[in-house]
Backbone bond lengths (Angstrom), bond angles and torsions (degrees), N, CA, C in turn:
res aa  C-N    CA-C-N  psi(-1)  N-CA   C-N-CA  omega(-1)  CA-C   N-CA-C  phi
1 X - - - 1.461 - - 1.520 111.25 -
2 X 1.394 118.41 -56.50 1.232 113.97 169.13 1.831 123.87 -42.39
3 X 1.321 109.09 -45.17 1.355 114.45 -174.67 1.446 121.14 -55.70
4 X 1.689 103.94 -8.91 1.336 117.17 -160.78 1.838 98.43 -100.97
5 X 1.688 117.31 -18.27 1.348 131.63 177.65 1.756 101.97 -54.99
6 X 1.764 89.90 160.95 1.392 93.98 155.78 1.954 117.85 -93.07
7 X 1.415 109.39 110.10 1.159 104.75 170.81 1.273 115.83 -37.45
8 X 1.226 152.86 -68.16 1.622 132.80 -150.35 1.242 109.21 -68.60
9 X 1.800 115.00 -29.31 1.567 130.05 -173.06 1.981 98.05 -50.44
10 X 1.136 87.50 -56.17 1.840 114.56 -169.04 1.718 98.38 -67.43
11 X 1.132 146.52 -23.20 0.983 145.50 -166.79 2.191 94.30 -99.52
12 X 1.037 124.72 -50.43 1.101 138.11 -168.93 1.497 96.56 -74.57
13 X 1.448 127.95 -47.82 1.567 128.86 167.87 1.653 110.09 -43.62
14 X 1.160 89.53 -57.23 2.192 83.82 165.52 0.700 151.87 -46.72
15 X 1.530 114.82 -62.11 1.531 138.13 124.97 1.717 100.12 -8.49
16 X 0.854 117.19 -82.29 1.586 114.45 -144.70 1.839 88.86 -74.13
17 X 1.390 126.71 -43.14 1.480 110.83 179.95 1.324 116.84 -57.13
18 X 1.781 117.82 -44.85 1.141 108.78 165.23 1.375 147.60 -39.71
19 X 1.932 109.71 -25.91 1.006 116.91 174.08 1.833 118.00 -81.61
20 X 1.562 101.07 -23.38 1.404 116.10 -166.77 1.685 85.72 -63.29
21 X 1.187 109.84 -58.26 1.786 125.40 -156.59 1.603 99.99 -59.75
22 X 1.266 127.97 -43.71 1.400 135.50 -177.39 1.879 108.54 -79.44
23 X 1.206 125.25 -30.72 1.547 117.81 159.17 1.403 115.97 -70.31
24 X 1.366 102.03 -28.57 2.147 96.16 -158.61 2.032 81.67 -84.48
25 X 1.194 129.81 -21.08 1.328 126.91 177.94 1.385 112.65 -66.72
26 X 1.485 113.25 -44.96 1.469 117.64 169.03 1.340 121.70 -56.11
27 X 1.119 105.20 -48.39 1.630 100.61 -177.87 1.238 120.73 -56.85
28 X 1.809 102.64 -46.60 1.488 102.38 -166.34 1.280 107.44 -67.10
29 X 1.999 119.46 -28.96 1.415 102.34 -175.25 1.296 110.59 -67.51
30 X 1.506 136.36 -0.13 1.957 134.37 -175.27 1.505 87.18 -94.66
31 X 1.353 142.77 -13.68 1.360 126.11 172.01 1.910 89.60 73.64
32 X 1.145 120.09 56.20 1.312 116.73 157.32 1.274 114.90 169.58
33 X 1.450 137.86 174.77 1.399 116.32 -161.01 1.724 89.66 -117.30
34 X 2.112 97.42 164.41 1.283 112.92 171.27 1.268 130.63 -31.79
35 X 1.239 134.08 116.76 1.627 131.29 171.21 1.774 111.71 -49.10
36 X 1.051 89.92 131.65 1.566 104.02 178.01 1.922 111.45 -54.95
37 X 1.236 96.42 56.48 1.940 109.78 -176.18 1.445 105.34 -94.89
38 X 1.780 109.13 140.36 1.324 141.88 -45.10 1.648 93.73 -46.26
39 X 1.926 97.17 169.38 0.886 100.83 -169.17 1.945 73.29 -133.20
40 X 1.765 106.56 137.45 1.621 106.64 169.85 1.229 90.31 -127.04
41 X 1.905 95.05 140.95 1.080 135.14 165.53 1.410 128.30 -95.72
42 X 1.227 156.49 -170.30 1.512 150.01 148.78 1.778 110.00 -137.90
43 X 1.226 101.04 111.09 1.933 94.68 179.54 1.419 85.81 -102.40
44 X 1.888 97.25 132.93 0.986 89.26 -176.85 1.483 94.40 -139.67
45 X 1.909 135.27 155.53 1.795 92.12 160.24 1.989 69.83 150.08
46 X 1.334 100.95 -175.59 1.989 96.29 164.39 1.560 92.27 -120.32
47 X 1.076 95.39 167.12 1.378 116.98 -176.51 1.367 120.54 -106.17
48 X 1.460 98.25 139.36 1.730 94.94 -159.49 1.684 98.04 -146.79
49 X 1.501 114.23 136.38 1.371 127.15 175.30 1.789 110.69 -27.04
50 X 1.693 115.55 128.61 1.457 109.63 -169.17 1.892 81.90 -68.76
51 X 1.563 107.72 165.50 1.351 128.46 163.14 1.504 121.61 -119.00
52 X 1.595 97.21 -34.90 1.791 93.32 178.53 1.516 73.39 -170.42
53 X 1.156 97.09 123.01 1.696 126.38 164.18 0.959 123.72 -113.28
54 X 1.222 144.27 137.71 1.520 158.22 -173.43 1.989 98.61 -64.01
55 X 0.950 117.62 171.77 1.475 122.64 -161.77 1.603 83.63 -112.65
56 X 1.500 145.75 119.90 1.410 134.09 176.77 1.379 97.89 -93.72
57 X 1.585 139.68 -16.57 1.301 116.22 165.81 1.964 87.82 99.38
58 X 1.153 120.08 29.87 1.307 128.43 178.42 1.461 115.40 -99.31
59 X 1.068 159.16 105.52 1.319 169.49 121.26 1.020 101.03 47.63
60 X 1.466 157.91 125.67 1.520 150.58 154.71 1.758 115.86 37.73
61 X 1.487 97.06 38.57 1.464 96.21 171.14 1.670 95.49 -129.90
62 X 1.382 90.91 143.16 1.443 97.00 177.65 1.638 98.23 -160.94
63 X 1.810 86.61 110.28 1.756 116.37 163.62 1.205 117.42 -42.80
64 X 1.297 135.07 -5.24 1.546 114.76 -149.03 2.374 86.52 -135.48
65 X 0.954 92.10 2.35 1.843 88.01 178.14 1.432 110.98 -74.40
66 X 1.275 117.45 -6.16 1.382 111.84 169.70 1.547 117.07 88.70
67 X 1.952 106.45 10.36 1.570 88.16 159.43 1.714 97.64 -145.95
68 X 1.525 92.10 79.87 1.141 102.65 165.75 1.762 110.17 -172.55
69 X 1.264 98.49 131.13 1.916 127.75 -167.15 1.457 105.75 -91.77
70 X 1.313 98.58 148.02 1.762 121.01 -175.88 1.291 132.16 -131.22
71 X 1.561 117.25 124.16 1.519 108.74 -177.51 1.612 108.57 -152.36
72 X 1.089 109.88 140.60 1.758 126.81 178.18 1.518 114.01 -32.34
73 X 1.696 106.06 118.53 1.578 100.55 159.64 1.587 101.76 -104.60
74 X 1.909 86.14 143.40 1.449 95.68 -174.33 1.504 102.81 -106.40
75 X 1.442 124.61 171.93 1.334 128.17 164.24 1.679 113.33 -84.04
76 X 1.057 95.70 139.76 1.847 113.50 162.65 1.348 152.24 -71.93
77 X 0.751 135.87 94.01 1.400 132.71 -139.38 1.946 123.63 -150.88
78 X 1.076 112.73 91.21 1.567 111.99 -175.77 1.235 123.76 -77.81
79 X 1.221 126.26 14.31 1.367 127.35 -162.41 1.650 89.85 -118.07
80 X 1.446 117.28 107.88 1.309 142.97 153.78 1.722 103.09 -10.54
81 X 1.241 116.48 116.79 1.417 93.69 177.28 1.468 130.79 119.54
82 X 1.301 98.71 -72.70 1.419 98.45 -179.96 1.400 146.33 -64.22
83 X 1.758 98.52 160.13 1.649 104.60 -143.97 1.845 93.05 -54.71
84 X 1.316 118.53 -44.68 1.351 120.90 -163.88 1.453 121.67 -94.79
85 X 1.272 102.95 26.39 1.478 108.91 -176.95 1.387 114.80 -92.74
86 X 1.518 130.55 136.94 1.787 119.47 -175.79 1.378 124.74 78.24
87 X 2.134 107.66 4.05 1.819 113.88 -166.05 1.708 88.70 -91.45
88 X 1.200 139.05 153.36 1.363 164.90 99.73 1.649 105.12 10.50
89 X 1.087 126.22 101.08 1.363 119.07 175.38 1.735 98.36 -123.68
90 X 1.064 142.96 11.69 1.414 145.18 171.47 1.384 117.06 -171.03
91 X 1.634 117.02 -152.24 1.224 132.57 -153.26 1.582 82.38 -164.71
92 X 1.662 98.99 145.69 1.627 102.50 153.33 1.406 95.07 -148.40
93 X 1.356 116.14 157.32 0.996 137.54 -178.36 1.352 110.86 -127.18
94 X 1.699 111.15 140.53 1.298 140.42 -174.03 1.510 130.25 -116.80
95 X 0.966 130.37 125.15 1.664 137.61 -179.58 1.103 107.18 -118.30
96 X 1.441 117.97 95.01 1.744 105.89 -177.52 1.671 118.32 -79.41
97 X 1.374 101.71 -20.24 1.902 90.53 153.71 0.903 149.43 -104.20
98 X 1.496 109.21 45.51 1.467 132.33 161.71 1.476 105.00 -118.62
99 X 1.546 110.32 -33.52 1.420 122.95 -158.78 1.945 121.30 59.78
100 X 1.608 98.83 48.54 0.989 129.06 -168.38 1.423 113.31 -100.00
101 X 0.990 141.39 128.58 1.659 128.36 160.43 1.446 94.19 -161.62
102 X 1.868 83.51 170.15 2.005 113.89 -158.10 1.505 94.51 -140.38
103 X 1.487 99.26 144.43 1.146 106.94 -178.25 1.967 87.55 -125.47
104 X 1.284 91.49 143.03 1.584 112.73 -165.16 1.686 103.40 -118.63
105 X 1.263 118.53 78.04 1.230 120.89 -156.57 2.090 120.52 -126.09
106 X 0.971 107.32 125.60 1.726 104.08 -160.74 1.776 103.46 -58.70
107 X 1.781 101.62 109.03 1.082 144.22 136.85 2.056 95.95 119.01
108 X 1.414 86.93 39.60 2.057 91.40 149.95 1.674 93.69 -178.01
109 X 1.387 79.79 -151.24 1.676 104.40 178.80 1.569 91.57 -170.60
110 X 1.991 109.64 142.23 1.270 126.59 169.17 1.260 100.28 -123.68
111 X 1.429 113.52 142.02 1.228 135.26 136.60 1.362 135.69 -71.89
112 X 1.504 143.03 115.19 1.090 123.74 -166.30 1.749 101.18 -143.68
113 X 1.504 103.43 151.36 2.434 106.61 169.89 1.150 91.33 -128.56
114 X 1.239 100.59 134.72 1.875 121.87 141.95 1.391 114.46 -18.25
115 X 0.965 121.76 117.35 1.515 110.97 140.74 1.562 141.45 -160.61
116 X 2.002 85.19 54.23 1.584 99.63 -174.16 1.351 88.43 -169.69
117 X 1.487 131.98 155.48 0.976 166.19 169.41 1.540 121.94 83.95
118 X 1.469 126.92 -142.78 1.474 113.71 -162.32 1.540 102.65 179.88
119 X 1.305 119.33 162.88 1.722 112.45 -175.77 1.354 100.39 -73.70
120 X 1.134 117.73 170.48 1.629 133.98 -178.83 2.047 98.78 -82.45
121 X 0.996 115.90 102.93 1.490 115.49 156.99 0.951 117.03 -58.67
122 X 1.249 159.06 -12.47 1.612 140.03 137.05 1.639 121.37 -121.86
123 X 1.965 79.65 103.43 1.853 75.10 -170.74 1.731 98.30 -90.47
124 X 1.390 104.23 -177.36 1.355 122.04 -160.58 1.591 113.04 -109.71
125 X 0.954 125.56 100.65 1.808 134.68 -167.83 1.655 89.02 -50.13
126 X 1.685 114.27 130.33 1.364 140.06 179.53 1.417 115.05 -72.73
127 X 1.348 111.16 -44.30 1.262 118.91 160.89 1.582 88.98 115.01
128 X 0.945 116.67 46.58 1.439 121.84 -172.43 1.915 113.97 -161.29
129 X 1.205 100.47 2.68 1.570 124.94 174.02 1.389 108.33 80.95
130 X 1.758 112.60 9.79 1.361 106.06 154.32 1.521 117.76 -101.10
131 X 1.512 100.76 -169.89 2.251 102.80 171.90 1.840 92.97 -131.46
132 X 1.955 61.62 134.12 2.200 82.11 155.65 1.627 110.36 -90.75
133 X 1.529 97.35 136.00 1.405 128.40 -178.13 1.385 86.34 -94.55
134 X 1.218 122.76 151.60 1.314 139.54 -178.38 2.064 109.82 -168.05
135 X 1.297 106.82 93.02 1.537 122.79 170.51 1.536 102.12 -129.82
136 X 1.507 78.48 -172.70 1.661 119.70 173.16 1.880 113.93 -93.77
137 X 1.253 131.78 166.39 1.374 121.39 155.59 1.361 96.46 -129.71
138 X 1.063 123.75 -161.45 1.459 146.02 171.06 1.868 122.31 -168.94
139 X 1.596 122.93 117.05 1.296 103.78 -165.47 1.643 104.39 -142.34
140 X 0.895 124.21 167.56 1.645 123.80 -168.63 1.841 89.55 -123.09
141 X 1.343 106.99 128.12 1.498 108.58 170.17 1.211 117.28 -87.36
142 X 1.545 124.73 93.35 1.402 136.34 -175.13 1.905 112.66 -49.73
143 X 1.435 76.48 -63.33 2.236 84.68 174.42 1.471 121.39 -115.96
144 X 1.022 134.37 139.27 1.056 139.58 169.55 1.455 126.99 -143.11
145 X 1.311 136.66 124.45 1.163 139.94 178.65 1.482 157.92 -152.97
146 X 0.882 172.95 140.82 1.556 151.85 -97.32 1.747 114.18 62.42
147 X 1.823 86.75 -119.17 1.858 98.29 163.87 1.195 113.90 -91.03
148 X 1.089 124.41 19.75 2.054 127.44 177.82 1.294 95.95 -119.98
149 X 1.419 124.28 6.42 1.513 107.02 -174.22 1.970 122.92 -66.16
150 X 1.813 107.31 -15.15 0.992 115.53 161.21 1.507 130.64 -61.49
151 X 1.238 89.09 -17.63 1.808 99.97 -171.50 1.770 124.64 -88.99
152 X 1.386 95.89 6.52 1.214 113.17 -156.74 1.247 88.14 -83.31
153 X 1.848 123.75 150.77 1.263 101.49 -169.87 1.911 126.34 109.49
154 X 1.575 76.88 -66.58 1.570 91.36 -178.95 1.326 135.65 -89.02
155 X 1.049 150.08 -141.11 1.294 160.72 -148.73 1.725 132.66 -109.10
156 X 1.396 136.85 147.25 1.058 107.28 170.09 2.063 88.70 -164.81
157 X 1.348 85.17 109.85 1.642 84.90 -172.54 1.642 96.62 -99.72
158 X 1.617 118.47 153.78 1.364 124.82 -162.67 1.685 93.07 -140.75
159 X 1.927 108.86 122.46 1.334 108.87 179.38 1.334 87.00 -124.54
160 X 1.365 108.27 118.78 1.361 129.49 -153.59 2.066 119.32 -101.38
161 X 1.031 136.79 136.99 0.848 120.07 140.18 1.833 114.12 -140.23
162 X 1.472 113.49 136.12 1.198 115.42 -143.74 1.862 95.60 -130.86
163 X 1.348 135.64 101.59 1.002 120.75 -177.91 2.072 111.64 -102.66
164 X 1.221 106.78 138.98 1.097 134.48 -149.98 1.660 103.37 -91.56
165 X 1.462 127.08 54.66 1.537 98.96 -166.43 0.926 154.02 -65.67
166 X 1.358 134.99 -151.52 1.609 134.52 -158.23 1.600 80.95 -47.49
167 X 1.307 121.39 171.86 1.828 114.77 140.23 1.591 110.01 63.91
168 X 1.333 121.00 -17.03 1.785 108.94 175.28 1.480 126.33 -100.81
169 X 1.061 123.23 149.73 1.261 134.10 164.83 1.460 111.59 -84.30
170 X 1.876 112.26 128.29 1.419 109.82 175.81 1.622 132.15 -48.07
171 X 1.258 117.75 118.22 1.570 109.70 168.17 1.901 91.46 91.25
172 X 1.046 126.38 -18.15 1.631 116.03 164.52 1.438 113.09 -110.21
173 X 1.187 119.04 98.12 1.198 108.57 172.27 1.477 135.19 -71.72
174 X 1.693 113.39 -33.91 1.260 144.45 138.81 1.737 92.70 1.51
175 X 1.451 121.92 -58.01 1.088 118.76 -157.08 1.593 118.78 -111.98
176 X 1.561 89.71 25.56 1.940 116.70 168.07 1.717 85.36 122.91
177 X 1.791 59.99 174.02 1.746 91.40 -144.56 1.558 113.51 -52.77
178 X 1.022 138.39 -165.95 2.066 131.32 178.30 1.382 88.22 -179.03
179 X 1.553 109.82 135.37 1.845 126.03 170.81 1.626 81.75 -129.82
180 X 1.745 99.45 128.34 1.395 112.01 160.15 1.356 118.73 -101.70
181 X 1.179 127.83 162.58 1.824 133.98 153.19 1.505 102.51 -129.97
182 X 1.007 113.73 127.54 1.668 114.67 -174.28 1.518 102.79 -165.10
183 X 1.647 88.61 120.11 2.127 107.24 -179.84 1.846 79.44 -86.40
184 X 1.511 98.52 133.55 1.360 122.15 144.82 1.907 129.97 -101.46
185 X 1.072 94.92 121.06 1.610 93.46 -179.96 1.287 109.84 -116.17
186 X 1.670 111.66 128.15 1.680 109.89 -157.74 1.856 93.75 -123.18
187 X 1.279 101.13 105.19 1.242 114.69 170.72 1.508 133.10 -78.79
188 X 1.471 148.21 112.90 1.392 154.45 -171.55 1.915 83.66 -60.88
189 X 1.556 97.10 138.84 1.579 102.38 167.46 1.652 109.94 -82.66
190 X 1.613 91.53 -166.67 1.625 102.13 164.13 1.336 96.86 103.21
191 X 1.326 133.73 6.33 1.358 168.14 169.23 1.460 148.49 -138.97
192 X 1.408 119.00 174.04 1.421 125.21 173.55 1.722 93.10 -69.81
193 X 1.568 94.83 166.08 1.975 109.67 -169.94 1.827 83.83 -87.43
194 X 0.872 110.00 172.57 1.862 126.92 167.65 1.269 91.44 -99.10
195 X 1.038 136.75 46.04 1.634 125.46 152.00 1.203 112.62 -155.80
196 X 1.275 129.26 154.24 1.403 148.82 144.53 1.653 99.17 -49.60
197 X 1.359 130.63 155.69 1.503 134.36 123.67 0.962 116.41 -88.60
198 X 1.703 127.22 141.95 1.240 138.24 177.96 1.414 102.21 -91.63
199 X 1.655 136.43 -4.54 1.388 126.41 -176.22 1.457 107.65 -93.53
């Protein structure tokens, strides 16, 4: 029966059990199971001057000085359907001159900076007399804590699309209006990121 397989198929089936058999061994020897790594998010929503922000308990950051913008993180979800797919589970907040932002999320808070990518040099007219921005980000998670306290450290890649409206300047909204869509992928450090940047 075997002889009748595709060898490489059967060679790659091993490979990949071997790896299954050598993680589910790891875990059990830590006496607890795999961290829920990457973790994707979607900020999605326009962004609008903070007014009264909650205090996140962050080191010399403070939401409420008046130069820093706010918009809905939503949950993720591919399964057609579901009850909890597309709901609002936080807030993050942005300082674009620090290139600073926090994600305010039920049971932590992250701190996270830029420090990779660039605006899109040819964005694409919306059809609404603004342009879609369309990049990459790249960000190092400075703080993290609660149930993200593993993440601290690590990663947070941003595949962006950012539309610019009638009247705004990219990344200032201050200076008209901005609707984002942006997949976040939040990587555990102690490693390379799972992505390339394209910027």
């Amino acid at each position: 029966m075997l002889k009748t397989q595709n060898p490489i198929r059967l060679a790659w089936f091993g490979v990949a059990l071997a790896a299954v058999l050598a993680t589910s061994g790891q875990a059990m020897a830590q006496g607890k199971p795999a961290p829920n790594d990457p973790i994707v998010l979607l900020l999605k929503g326009n962004w609008v001057p903070v007014v009264s922000a909650p205090n996140l308990g962050l080191l010399g950051v403070n939401l409420n000085d008046g130069t820093w913008i706010v918009n809905d993180i939503h949950s993720v979800s591919s399964r057609p359907g579901s009850s909890t797919q597309n709901t609002i589970i936080g807030k993050v907040y942005a300082q674009v001159t620090s290139a600073l932002i926090a994600y305010d999320l039920p049971g932590g808070v992250m701190l996270m900076q830029f420090t990779a990518g660039a605006w899109d040099m040819n964005p694409v007219p919306d059809g609404h007399g603004g342009l879609y921005y369309q990049e990459t980000w790249d960000l190092t998670i400075l703080v993290a804590n609660g149930v993200y306290s593993e993440y601290q450290g690590g990663h947070n890649h941003m595949v962006d699309r950012y539309d610019s409206l009638a009247g705004g300047t990219p990344g200032n909204p201050a200076n008209g209006p901005a609707y984002e869509s942006c997949y976040c992928i939040l990587s555990i450090g102690g490693g390379l990121p799972l992505w390339w940047t394209s910027n």
